[in-house]
PADO-310251 format. One record per residue (C-alpha): x, y, z; residue in three letters. Coordinates in Angstrom, 3 decimals. Example, Ala and Ser with C-alpha at 12.3 -4.5 7.8 and 13.67 -1.06 7.14 Angstrom:
<recs>
(rec (12.300; -4.500; 7.800); ALA)
(rec (13.670; -1.060; 7.140); SER)
</recs>
This chain:
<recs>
(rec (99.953; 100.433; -100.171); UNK)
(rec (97.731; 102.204; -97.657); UNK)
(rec (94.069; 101.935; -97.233); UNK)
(rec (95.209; 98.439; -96.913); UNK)
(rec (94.560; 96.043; -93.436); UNK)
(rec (97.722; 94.149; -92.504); UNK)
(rec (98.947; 91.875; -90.033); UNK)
(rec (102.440; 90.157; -89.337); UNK)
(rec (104.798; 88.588; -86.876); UNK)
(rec (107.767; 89.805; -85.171); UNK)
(rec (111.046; 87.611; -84.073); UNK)
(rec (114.122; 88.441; -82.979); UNK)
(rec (117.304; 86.772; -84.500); UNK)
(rec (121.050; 86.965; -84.226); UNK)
(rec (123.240; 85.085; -86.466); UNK)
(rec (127.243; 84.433; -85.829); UNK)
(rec (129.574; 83.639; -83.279); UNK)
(rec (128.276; 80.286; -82.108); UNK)
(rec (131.091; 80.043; -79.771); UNK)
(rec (129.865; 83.447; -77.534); UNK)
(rec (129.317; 82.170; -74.056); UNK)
(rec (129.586; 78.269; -74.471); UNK)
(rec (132.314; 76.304; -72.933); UNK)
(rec (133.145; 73.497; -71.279); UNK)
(rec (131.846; 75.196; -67.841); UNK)
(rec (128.458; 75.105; -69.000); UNK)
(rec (129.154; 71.119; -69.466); UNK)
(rec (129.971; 70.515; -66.163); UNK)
(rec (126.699; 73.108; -64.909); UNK)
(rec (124.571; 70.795; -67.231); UNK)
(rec (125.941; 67.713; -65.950); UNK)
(rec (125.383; 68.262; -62.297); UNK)
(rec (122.061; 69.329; -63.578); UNK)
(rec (121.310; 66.006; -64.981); UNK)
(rec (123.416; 63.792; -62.240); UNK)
(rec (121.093; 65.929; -59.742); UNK)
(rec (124.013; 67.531; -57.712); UNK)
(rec (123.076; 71.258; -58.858); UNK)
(rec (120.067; 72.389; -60.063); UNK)
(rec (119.415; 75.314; -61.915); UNK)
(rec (118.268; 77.953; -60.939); UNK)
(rec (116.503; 79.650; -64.012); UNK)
(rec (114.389; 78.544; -66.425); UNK)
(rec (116.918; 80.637; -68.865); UNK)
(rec (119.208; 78.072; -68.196); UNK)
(rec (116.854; 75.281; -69.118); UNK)
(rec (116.121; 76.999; -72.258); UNK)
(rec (120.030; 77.896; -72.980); UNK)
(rec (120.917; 73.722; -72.535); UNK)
(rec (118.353; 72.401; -74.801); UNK)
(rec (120.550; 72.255; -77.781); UNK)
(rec (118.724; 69.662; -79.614); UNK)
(rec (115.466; 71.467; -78.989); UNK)
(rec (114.172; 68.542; -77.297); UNK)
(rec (112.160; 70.278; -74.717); UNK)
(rec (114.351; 68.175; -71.829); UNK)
(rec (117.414; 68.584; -70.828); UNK)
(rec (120.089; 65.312; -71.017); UNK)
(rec (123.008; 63.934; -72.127); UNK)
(rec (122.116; 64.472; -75.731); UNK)
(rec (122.472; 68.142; -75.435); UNK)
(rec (125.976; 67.140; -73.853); UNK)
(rec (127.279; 65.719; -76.883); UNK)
(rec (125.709; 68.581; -79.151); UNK)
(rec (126.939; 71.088; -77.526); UNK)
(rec (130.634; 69.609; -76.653); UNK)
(rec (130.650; 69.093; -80.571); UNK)
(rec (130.042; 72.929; -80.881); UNK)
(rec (132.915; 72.998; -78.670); UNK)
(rec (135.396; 70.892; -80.240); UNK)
(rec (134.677; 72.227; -83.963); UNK)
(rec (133.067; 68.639; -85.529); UNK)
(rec (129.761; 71.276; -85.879); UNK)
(rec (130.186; 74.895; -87.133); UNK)
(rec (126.731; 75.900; -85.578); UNK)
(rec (123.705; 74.028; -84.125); UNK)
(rec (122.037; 71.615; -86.607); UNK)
(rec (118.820; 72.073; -84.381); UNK)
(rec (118.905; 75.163; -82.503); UNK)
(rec (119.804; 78.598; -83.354); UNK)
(rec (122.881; 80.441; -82.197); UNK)
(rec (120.753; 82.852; -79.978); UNK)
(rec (116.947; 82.166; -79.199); UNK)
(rec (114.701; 85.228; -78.805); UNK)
(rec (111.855; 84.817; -76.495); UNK)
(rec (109.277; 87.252; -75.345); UNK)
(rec (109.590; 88.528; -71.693); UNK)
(rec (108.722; 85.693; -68.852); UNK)
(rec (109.047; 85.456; -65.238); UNK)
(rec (112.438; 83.712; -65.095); UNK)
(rec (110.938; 80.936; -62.663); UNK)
(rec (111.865; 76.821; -62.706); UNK)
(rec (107.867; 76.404; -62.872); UNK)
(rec (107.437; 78.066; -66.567); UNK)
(rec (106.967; 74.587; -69.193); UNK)
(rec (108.613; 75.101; -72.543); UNK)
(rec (105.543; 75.117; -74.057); UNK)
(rec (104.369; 78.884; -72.418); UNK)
(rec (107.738; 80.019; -74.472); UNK)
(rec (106.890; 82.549; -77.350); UNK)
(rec (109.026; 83.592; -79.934); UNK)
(rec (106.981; 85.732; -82.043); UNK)
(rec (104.684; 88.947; -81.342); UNK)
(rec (101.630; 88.886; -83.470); UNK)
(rec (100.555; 92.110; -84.991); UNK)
(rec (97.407; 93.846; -87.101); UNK)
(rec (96.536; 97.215; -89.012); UNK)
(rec (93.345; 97.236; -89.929); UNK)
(rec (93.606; 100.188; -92.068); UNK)
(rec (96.799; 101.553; -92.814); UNK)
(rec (96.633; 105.640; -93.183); UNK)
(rec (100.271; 106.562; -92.779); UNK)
(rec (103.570; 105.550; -91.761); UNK)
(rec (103.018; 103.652; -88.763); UNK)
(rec (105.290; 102.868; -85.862); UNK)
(rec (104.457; 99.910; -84.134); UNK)
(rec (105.887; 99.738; -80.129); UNK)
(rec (106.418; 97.268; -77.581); UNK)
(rec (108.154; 94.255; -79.189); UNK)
(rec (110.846; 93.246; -76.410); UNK)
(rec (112.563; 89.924; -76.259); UNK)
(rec (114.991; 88.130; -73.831); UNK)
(rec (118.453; 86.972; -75.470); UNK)
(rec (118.773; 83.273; -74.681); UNK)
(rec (121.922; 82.553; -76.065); UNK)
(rec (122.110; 78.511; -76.971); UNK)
(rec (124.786; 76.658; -75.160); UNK)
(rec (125.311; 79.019; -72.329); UNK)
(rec (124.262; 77.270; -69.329); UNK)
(rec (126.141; 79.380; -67.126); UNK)
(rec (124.310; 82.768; -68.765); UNK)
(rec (127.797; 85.037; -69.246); UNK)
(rec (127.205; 85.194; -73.061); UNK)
(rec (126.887; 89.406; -74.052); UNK)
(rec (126.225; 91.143; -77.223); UNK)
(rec (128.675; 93.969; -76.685); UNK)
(rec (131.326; 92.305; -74.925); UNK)
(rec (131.383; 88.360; -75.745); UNK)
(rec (135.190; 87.518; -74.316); UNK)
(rec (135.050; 86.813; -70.925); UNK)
(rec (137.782; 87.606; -69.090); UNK)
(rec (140.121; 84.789; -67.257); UNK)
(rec (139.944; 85.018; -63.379); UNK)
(rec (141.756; 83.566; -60.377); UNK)
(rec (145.384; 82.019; -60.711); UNK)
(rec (146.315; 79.769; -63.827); UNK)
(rec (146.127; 76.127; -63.802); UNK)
(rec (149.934; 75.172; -65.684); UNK)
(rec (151.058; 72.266; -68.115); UNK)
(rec (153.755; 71.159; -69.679); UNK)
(rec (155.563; 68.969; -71.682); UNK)
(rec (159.293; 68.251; -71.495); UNK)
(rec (161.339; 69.917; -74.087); UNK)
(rec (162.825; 66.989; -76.077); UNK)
(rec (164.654; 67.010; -79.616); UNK)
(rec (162.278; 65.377; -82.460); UNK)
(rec (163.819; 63.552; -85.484); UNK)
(rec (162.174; 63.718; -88.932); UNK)
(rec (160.007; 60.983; -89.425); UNK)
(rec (160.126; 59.535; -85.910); UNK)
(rec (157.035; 58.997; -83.667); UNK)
(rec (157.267; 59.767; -79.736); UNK)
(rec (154.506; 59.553; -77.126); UNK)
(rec (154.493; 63.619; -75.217); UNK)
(rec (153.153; 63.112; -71.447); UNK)
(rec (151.620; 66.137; -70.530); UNK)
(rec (151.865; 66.629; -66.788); UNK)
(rec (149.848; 69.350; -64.644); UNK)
(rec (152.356; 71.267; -62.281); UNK)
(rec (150.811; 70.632; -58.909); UNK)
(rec (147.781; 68.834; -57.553); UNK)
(rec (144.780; 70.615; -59.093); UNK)
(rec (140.901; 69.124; -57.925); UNK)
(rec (138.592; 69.826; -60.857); UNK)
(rec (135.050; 69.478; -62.376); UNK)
(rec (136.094; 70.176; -65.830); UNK)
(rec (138.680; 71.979; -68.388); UNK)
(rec (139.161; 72.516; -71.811); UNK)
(rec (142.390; 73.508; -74.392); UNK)
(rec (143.427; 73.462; -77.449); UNK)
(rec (146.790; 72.789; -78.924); UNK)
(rec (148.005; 73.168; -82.114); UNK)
(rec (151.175; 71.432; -84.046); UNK)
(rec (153.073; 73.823; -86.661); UNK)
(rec (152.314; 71.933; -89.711); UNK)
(rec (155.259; 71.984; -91.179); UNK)
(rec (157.118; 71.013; -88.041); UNK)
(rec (154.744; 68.395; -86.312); UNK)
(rec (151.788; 66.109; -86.821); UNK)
(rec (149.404; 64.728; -83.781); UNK)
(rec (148.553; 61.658; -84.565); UNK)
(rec (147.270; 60.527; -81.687); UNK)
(rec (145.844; 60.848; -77.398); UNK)
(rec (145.547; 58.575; -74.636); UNK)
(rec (144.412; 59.246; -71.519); UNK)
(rec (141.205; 61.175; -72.498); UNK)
(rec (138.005; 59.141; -73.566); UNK)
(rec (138.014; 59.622; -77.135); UNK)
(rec (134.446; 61.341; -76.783); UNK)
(rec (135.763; 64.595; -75.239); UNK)
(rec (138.749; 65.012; -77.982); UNK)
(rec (138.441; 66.372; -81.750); UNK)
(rec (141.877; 66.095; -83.950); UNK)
(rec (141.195; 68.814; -86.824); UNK)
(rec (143.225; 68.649; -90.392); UNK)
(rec (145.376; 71.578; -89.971); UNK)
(rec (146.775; 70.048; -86.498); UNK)
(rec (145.336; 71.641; -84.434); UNK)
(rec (143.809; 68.981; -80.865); UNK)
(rec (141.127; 70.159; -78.633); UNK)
(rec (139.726; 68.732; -75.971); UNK)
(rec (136.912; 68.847; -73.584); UNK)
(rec (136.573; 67.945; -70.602); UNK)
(rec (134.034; 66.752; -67.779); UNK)
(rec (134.524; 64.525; -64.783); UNK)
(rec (131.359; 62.810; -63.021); UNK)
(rec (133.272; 63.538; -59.692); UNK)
(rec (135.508; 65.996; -59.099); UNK)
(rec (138.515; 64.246; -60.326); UNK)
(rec (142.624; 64.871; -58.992); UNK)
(rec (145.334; 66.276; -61.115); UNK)
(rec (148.510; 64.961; -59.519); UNK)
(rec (151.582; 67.003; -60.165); UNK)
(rec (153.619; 63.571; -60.677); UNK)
(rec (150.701; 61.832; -62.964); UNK)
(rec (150.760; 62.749; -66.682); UNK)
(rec (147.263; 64.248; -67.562); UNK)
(rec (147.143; 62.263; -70.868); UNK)
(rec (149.915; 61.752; -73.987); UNK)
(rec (150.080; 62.778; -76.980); UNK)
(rec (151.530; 60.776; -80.318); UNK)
(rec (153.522; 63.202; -82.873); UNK)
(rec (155.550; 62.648; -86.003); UNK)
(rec (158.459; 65.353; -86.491); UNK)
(rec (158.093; 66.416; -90.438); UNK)
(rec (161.701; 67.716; -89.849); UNK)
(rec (163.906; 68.370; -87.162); UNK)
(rec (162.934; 70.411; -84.222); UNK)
(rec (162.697; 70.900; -80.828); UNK)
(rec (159.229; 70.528; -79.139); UNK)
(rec (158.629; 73.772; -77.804); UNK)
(rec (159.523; 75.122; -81.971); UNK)
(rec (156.433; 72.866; -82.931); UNK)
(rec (153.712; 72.591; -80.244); UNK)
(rec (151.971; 75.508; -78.086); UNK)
(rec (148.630; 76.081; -77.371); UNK)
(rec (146.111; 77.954; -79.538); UNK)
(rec (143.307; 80.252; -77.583); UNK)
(rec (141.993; 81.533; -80.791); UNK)
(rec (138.382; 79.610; -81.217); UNK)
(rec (138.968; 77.884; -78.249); UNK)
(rec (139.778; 79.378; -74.485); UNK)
(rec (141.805; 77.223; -72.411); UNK)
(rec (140.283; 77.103; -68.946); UNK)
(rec (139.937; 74.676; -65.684); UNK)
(rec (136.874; 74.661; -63.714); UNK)
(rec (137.992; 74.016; -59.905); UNK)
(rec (135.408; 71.471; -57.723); UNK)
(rec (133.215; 73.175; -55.288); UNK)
(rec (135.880; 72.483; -52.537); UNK)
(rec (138.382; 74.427; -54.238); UNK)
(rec (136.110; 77.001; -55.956); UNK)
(rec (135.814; 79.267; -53.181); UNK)
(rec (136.303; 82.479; -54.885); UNK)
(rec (136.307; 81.680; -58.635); UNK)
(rec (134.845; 78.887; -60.922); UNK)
(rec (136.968; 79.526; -63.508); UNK)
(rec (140.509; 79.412; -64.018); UNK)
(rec (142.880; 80.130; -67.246); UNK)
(rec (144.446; 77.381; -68.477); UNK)
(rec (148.713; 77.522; -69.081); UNK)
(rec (150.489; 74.955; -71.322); UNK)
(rec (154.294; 75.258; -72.059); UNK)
(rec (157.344; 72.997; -73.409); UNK)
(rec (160.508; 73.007; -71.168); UNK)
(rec (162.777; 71.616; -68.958); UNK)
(rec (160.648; 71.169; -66.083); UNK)
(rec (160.986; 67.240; -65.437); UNK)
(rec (159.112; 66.606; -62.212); UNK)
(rec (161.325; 64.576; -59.831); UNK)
(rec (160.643; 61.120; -58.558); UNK)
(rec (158.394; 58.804; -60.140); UNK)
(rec (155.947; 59.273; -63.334); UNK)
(rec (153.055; 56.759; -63.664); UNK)
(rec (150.930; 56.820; -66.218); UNK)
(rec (147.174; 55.036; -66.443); UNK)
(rec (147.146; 51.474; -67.278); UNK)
(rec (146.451; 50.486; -71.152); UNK)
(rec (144.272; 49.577; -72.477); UNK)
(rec (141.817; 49.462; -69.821); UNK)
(rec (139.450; 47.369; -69.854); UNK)
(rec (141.581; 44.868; -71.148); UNK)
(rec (141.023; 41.039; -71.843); UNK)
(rec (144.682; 39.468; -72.905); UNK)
(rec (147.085; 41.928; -71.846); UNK)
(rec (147.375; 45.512; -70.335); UNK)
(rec (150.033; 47.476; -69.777); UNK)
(rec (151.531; 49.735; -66.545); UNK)
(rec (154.369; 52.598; -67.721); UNK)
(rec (156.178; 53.817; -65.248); UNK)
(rec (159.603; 56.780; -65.605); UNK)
(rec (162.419; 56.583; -62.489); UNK)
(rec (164.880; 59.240; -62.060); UNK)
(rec (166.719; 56.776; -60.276); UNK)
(rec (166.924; 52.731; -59.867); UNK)
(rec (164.230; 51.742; -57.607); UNK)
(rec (162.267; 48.991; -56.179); UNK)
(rec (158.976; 48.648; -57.960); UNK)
(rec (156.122; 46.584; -56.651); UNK)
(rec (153.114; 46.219; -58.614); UNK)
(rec (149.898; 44.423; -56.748); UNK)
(rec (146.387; 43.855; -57.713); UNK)
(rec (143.499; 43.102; -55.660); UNK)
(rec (139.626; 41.668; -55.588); UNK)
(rec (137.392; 44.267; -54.460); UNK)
(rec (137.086; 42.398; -50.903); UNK)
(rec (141.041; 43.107; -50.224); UNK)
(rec (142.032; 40.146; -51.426); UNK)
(rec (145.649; 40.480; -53.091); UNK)
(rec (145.391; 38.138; -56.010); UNK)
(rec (148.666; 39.098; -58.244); UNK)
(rec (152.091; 40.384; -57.403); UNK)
(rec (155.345; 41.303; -58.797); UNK)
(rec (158.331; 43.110; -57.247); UNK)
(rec (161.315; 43.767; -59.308); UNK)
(rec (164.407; 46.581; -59.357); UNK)
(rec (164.098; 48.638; -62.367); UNK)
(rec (167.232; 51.242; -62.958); UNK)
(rec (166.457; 55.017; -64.568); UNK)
(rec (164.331; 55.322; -67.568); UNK)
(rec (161.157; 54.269; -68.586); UNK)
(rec (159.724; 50.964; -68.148); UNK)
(rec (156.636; 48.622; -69.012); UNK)
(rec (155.072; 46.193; -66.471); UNK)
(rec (153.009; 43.508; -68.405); UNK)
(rec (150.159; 42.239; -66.941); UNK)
(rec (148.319; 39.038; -68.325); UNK)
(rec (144.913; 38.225; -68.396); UNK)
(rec (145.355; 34.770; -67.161); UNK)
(rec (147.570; 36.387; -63.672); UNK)
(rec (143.881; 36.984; -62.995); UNK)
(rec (141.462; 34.846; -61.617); UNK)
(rec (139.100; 35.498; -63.843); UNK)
(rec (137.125; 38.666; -65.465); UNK)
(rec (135.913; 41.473; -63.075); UNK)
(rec (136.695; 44.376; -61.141); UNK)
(rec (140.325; 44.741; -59.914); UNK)
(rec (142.527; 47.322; -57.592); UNK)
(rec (145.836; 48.019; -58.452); UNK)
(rec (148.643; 49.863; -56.384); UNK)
(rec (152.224; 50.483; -57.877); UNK)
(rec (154.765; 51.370; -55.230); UNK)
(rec (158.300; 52.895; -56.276); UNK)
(rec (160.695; 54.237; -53.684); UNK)
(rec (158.255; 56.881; -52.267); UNK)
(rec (155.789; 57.196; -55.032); UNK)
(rec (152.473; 55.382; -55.334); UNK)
(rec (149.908; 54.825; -57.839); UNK)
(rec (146.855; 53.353; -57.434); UNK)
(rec (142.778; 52.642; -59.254); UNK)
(rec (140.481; 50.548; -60.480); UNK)
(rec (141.395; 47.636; -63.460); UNK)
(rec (139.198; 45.909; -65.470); UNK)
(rec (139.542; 43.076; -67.039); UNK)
(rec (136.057; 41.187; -69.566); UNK)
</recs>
């Protein structure tokens, strides 16, 4: 009614699409933010990682946001999809606390319609570390030249279970990536991954796997070297490539190259395919489990026979295990028992076969 005096607040807000602008890239930004080898450099960042709505940024709003990513959280249970702030000097010296949200407003004596001016805000856009969220256009598109996988085309028996070694198709250094892949559900069931901590990997009901990934150090992808395996169950019979592909549609597959090979581009699309591409030579896969205390286990595939030596060392060079045997074509498991070892600690390992060699870190508790 007029004649009246009134006063009010004014926010911003902008619901949907929790998805716009967050991916594993702004994992790896917030994690060399928090392992102190990249700063930010805007406070909008700050304000874009703190997905817990902490007021700090750590390893908490890691795990929130990487379960945005991999669909175990529709939305933010603590944040908002997009956080409207009033206008601030984008500067690394502004606190959290000198944020504002809200404009504060008074008529003391309403005559008339009234138009009241001035009420801009800044679109923070929760999640987006990396600040290439938009309103208008919120698909980014892919740059620089893909990153490929694949899996070996294979025939798949109803009711049988297989492990699928995914293998990248050269050497690839990278920060980071991120996929998802989805089974045909009347062809194919995933069942089960190795090779990726369990933390950056979500297995939803209608088969679809997605993963997430972020490496500490810029971490190797050797052409040779399967990436990680996956466990599937045929429902009926059918070739691989009939029953597995990848799925782009909530989640973009992309690699994030390391500074050293990110000269023009820190983003890359992400290609997965099913075919007869067997990579020559030698496969190795990661040791399992690892850490171990009884047992672990070293796979190995051979085009042809070879010699195979596997060797373990102490961490002052020390070779403390050994075993050298001629294995023909095929796969093959090398057991390794926890009382070959002197002991519990921290062990090198390096697997030699014809020109191919394999080696890393073993633990044993």
């Amino acid at each position: 009614p007029l004649n009246g005096a009134y006063s009010g607040t004014i926010r911003g807000q902008r619901t949907g699409a929790p998805l716009t602008g967050v991916s594993t890239f702004a994992l790896v930004t917030i994690n060399k933010h928090i392992l102190g080898q990249q700063s930010f450099t805007s406070f909008f960042q700050v304000l874009a990682s703190d997905a817990n709505q902490s007021k700090t940024i750590s390893t908490f709003d890691i795990i929130e946001i990487r379960k945005l990513i991999l669909g175990v959280y529709d939305t933010f249970p603590n944040a908002p999809s997009w956080r409207f702030i009033l206008p601030m000097p984008d500067t690394n010296l502004v606190a959290f606390d000198a944020v504002r949200d809200t404009y504060a407003f008074s008529v003391p004596n309403l005559m008339a319609d009234t138009l009241l001016k001035g009420f801009n805000f800044i679109g923070v856009k929760i999640g987006d570390a990396n600040q290439n969220a938009t309103i208008q256009n919120p698909n980014a598109e892919d740059r620089g030249t893909p990153v490929r996988l694949f899996a070996n085309e294979q025939r798949l028996e109803a009711g049988h279970l297989r492990w699928i070694p995914v293998f990248p198709t050269e050497n690839t250094e990278l920060d980071g990536w991120q996929l998802a892949l989805q089974a045909k559900p009347e062809l194919l069931e995933i069942q089960d991954i190795r090779g990726i901590p369990p933390q950056f990997v979500s297995l939803k009901e209608n088969g679809e796997l997605r993963i997430s990934c972020v490496y500490d150090a810029p971490a190797l992808l050797e052409g040779k070297t399967a990436l990680f395996e996956i466990l599937v169950r045929a429902l009926q019979p059918t070739n691989l490539s009939a029953a597995l592909q990848l799925n782009n549609n909530r989640l973009a597959a992309e690699a994030y190259p390391s500074a050293a090979d990110a000269v023009a581009v820190t983003r890359r699309p992400l290609q997965f395919s099913v075919g007869s591409q067997q990579q020559p030579g030698i496969v190795f896969f990661p040791p399992r489990p690892n850490p171990f205390s009884e047992q672990t286990v070293f796979e190995l595939a051979l085009d042809i026979p070879q010699e195979v030596m596997l060797e373990l060392f102490n961490l002052n060079g020390a070779r403390v295990y050994q075993a050298v045997s001629v294995l023909g074509a095929g796969s093959h498991s090398l057991n390794v028992s926890g009382a070959d070892l002197p002991g519990s600690g921290v062990w090198t390992y390096r697997i030699v076969a014809g020109d191919g060699v394999r080696t890393g870190r073993l633990v044993r508790f």
